[in-house]
N, C-alpha and C positions, 0 to 999 in steps of 0.2 A: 382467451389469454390466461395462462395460469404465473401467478405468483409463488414465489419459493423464496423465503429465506434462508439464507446461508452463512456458515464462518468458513476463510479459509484462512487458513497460519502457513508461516513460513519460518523454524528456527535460525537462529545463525547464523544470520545477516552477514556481512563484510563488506570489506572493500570492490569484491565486484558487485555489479549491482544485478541486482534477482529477481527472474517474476515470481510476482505474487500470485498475481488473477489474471490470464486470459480470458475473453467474455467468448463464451460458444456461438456458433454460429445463429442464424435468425434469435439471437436474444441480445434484451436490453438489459443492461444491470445497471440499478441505481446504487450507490456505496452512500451507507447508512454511518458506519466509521469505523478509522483504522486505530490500532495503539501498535505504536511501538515500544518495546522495552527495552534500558540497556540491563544486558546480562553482564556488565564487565565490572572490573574495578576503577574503575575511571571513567571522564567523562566522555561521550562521542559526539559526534557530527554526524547528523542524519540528512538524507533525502529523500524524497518521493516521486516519482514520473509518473507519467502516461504518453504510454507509445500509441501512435494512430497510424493503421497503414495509409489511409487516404487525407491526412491534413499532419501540421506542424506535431512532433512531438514538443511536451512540455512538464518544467516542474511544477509538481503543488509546493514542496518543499526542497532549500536546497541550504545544503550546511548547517542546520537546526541544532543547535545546542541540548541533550539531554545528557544531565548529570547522574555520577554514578549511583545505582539502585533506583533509577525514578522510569516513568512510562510518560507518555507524551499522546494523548487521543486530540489530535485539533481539528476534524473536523465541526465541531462547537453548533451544533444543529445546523448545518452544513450540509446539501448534500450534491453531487457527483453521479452525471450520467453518464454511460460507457456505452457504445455501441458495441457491435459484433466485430470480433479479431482486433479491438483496445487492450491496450497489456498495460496492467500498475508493476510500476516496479518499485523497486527500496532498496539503498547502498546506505554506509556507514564509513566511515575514515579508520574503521579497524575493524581486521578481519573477527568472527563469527562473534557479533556482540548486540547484534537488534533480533530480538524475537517479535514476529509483527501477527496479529489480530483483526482480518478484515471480516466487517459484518455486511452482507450484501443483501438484496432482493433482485432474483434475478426474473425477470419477463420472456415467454415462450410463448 
């Protein structure tokens, strides 16, 4: 089993909501932590998912208040396992204004 750590980013978030990480197939990924930034002049409303093809999807985060020019990491030593074909996702209440930072390990 090999271990890999990884960042994946996603600029310019908005209102629709965006994958971040799809998890490849036969791997496991643990999410170590996510930050989100606002890029905007004002404040937004943030969320975060996870889509599962085989159980409920769900929010980690929904409607989260981050103020203009701040970043928001809550995973808080936290962490998030993902199986194969789990999709994170992240939307925003305005269009292209969360820059997101996922730090993963992913398992193969």
């Amino acid at each position: 089993m090999a271990n890999t750590f990884k960042l994946k980013t996603k600029a310019n978030v908005g209102i629709t909501t965006q994958n971040v990480y799809v998890v490849p197939s036969a791997t496991t990924t643990v999410v170590i932590g996510i930050t989100l930034a606002n890029i905007t002049g004002g404040g937004v409303l943030v969320g975060v998912g996870i889509t599962r093809p085989s159980a409920d999807d769900v929010n980690v985060l929904k409607n989260v208040p981050i103020p203009q020019g701040s970043s928001l990491e809550f995973m808080a030593g936290n962490k998030v396992v993902l199986e194969a074909a789990d999709t994170l996702t992240v939307n925003s209440d305005t269009n292209g204004s969360i820059d997101v930072s996922l730090t993963i390990m992913e398992t193969t």
